[in-house]
C-alpha positions, -999 to 999 in steps of 0.1 A, spaced: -168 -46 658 -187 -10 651 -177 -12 616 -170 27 614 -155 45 585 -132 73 593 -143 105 584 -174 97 574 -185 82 604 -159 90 632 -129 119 632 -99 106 644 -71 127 661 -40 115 672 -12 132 694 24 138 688 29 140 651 47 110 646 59 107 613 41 78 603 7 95 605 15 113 572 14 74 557 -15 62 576 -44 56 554 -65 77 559 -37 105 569 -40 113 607 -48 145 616 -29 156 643 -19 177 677 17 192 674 34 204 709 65 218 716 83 192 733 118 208 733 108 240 743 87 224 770 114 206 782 141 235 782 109 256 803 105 226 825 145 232 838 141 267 842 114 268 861 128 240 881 159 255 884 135 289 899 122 267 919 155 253 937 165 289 938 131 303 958 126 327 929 89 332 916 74 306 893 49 316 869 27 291 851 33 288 813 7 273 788 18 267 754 -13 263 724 -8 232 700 -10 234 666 -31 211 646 -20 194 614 -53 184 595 -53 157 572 -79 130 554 -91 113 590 -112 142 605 -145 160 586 -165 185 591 -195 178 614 -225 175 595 -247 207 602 -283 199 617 -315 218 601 
């Protein structure tokens, strides 16, 4: 076992935003994503696709809820 504390050793960043992170201790930070739009996108552009119309790529930016389990990095002199 590494024995690491989180922050002060090691950030920790989990995916989803499940709704237990909020309770975790420490609170985990987290990635939030879109999944419903992504999933309504996903059929259109399937739904292009079937039709041999164009498809453009689409990229979609998560959103990060911060909580207690990331830090700062420590700044070197």
């Amino acid at each position: 076992m590494l024995d690491l504390k989180i922050p002060e050793d090691i950030s920790l960043v989990g995916f989803n935003d499940y709704q237990f992170s909020q309770y975790t201790n420490p609170s985990l930070t987290t990635m939030v994503h879109m999944k419903n739009k992504m999933g309504f996108d996903a059929a259109k552009l399937l739904m292009k696709q079937l039709n041999n119309e164009t498809v453009v790529s689409v990229v979609y930016a998560p959103r990060i809820v911060y909580r207690a389990s990331v830090t700062n990095p420590p700044l070197n002199d």
